[in-house]
C-alpha positions in Angstrom: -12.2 -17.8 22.3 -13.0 -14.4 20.8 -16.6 -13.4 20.9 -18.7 -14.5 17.8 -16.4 -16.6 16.9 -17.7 -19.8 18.1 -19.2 -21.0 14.7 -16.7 -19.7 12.7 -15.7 -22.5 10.6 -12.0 -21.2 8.9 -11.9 -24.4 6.6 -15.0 -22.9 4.7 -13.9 -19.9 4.4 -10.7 -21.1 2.3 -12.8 -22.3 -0.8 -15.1 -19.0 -0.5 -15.4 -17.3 -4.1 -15.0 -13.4 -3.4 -17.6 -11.4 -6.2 -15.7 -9.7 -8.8 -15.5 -6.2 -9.1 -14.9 -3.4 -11.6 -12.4 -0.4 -11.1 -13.3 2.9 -13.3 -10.7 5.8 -13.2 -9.6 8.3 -16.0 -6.3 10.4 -16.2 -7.9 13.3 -13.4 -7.5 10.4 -11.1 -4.2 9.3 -12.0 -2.9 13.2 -11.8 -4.9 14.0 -8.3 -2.9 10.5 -7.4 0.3 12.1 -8.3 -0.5 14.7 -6.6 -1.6 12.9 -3.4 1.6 11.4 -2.9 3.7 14.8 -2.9 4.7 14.6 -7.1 5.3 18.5 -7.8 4.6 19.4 -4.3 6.4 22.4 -3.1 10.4 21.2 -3.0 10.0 21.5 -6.7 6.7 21.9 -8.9 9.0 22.3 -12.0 10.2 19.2 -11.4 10.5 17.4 -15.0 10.4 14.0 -14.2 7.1 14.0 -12.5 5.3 16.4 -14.6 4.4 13.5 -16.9 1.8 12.2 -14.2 -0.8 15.3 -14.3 -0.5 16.6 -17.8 0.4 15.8 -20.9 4.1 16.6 -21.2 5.8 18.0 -25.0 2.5 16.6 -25.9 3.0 13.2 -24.9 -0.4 11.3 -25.9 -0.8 9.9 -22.6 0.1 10.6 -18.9 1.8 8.4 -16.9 0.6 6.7 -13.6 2.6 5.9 -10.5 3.0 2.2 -10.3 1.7 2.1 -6.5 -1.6 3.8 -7.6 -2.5 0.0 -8.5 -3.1 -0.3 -4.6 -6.2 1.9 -5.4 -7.7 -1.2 -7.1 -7.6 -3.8 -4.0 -9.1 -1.4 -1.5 -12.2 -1.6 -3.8 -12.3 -5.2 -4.4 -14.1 -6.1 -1.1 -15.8 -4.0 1.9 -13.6 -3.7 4.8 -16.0 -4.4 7.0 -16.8 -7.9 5.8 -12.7 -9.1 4.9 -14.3 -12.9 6.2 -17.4 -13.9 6.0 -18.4 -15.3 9.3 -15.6 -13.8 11.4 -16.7 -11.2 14.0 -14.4 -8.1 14.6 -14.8 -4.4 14.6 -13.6 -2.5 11.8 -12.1 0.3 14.0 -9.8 -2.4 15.4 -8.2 -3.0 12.0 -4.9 -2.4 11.7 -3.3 -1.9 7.8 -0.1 -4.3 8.7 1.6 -4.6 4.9 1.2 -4.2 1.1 2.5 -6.1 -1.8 2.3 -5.1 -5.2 3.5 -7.6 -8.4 3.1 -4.7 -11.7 3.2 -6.9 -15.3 2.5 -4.3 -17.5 2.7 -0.9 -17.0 -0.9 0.6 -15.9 -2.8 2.7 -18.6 -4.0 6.8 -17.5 -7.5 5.5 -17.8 -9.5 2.6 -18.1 -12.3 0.2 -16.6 -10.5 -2.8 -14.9 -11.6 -6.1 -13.3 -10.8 -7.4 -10.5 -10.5 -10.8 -9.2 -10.0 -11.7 -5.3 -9.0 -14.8 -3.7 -8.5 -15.3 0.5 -4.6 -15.7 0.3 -3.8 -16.0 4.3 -5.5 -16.5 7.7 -4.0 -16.7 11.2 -5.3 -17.2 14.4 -2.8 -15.6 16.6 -5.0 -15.6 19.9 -6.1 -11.8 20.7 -6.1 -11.0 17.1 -6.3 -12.3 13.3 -4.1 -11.7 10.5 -6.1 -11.6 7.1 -4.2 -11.9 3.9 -6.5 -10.3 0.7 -4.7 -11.2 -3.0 -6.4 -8.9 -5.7 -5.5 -9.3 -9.2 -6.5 -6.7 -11.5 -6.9 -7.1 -15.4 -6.7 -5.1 -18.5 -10.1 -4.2 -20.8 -8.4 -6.5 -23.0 -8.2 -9.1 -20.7 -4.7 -8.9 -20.0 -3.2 -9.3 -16.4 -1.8 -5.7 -14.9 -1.2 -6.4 -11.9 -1.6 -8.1 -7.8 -1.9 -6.6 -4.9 -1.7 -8.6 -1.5 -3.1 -6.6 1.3 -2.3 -7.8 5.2 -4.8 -6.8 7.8 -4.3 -7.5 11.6 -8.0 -7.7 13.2 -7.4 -6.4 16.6 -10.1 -8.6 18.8 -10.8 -11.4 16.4 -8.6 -13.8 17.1 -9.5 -17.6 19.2 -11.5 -19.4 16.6 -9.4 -22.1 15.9 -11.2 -25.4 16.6 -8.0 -27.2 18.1 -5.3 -26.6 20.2 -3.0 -26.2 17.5 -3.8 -22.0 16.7 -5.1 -22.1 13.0 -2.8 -20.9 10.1 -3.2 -21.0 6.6 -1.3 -19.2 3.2 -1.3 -19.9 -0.4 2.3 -18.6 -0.6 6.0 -19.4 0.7 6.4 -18.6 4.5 9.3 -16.3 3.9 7.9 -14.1 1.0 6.2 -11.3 3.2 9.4 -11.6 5.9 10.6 -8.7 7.6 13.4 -6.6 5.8 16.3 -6.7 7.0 18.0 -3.7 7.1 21.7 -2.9 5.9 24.2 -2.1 8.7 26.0 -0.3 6.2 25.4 3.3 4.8 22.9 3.8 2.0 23.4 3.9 -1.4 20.6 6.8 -1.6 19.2 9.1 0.7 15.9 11.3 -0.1 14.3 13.9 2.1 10.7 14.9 1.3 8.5 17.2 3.2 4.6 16.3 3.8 1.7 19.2 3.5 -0.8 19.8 6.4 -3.2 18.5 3.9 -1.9 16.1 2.3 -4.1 13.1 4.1 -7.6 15.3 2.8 -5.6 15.4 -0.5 -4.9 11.8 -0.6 -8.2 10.8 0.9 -9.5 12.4 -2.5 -7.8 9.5 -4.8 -10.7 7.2 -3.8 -8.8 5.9 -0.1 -12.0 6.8 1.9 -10.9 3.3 4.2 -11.6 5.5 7.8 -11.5 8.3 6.8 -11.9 9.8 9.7 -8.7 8.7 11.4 -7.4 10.7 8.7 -9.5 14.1 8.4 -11.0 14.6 12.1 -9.6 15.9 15.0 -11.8 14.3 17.3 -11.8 10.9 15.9 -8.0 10.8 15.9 -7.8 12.0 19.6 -10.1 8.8 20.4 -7.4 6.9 18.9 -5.1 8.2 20.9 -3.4 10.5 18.1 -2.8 14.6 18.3 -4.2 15.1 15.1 -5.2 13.2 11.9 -2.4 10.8 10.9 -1.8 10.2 7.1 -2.5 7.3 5.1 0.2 4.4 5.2 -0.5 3.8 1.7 0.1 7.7 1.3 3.8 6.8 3.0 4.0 3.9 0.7 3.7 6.3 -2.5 6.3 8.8 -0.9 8.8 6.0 -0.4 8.5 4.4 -4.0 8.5 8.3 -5.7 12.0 8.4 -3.4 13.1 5.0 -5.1 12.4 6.1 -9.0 13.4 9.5 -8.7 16.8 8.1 -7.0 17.5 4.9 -8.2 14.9 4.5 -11.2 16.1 8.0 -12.4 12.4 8.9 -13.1 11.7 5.7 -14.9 8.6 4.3 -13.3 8.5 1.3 -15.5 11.4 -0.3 -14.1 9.1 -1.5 -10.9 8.4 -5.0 -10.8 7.2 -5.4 -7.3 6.6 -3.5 -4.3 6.9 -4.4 -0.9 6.1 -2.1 2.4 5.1 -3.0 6.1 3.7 -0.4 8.0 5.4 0.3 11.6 4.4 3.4 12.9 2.0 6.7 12.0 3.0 10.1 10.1 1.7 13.0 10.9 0.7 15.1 7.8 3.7 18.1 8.0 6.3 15.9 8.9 8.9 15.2 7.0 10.2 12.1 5.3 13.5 10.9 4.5 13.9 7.3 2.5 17.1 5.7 2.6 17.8 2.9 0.0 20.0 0.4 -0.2 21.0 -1.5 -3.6 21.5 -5.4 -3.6 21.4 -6.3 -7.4 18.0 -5.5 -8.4 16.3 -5.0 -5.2 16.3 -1.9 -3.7 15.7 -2.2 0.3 14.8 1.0 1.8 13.3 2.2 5.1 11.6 6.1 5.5 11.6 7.4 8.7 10.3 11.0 10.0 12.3 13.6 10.1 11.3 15.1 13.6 10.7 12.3 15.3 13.7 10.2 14.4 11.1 6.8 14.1 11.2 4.6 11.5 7.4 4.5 10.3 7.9 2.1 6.8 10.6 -0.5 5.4 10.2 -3.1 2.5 11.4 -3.9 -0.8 11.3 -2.9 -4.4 12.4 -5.0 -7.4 13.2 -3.3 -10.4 12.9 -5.1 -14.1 16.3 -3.4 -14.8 18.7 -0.5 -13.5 20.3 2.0 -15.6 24.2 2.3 -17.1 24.7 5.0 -14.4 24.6 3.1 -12.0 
């Protein structure tokens, strides 16, 4: 039995009602966005198709916004050091296991939005617990604009179950957050990006302060046991999905319908990335590994709401 966890009840904690939030951003925070993902980074600041997300291009009215910029909204929804209420477990121990995104309309450069959250998974898995967060965000106008599904692995906070049988509970089918399985055949895509020094302190800037340290100081990431401040794997996420619409999408970022990424391994800002997609209909499954390292460090999924004649 983990410590603290002896009155932890995980049958309560199903029915608890999570406080609704608000999430305020403007089009500065949808370009710095852009930019914290690598959009007109040095390969190519002229680059036309991602102009349109810090300015107002040929005097479009409005910028665009990357669709994974709705992951923004969930880490807002609820404080990370209180995922469940009742459960024990240090929030240094917390590991950012995967991220699923469902986008229904496509996300406006500014607005205030509300957020609803609901306790979609738990899992006693013995030394630790996996944590399943579903955040759906809504319009001003009360229209729905999107999920996110956010899967945390509590290092330490496992043993509460109340029975020999190890507690397990999800709102959702078993096999809808599976593993990808990769292609044994070559890629239908292949996209090599290169991240800046800074780009974690530039990312860190969109609102992701979750740690921040891990991610900005030296010291703190030595403690870790890193060599230096590792990037954000939502940051990785972003890089992978610009990959998918600049390759596949051909700079069409409306075409995402969902979004699906499970985080396997750190980057270290400076290193460079290279996404390889694969197309089965209209999924895309990809996989970004760094460049210097040869280590896979992200795969998942991306379904697209249509594909282009081109193709």
């Amino acid at each position: 039995m983990a410590s603290g966890t002896s009155s932890f009840d995980p049958e309560l904690v199903i029915s608890h009602k999570f406080p609704e939030t608000t999430y305020t951003y403007f089009e500065r925070d949808a370009a710095l966005y852009a930019l914290g993902i690598g959009a007109c980074s040095a390969r190519d600041t002229l680059d036309a198709e991602e102009l349109k997300y810090v300015y107002h291009e040929n005097g479009q009215q409005f910028m665009q916004v990357f669709p994974t910029f709705a992951a923004l909204f969930s880490l807002h929804s609820i404080p990370i050091e209180t995922l469940i209420p009742g459960l024990e477990y240090d929030p240094r121990l917390l590991l950012h296991g995967q991220q699923y995104i469902e986008i229904y309309k496509p996300l406006p450069s500014r607005g205030r939005l509300h957020n609803t959250t609901s306790l979609a998974g738990l899992h006693d898995i013995g030394k630790a617990a996996i944590v399943e967060i579903e955040t759906k965000t809504y319009g001003e106008s009360g229209e729905l604009l999107c999920m996110n599904r956010m899967t945390a692995f509590l290092r330490g906070a496992g043993g509460f179950s109340n029975s020999s049988r190890p507690f397990s509970y999800s709102n959702c089918a078993a096999n809808r957050f599976a593993a990808t399985k990769i292609p044994k055949c070559q890629p239908f895509s292949v996209f090599e990006d290169r991240t800046q020094p800074s780009q974690a302190l530039l990312y860190m800037l969109s609102g992701d302060y979750k740690y921040s340290s891990l991610h900005s100081d030296p010291m703190v990431a030595k403690v870790a046991g890193f060599r230096q401040p590792i990037l954000h794997g939502l940051c990785t996420l972003g890089f992978a999905v610009r990959a998918i619409i600049k390759c596949i999408c051909k700079g069409d970022p409306n075409m995402i319908k969902s979004i699906s990424g499970r985080f396997l391994l750190h980057v270290y800002p400076g290193e460079s990335l290279i996404t390889e997609m694969w197309l089965e209909g209209k999924r895309v499954i990809y996989r970004a590994k760094v460049k210097e390292r040869n280590r896979m460090v992200l795969s998942g999924f991306v379904d697209l709401n249509g594909l282009t004649s081109s193709l």
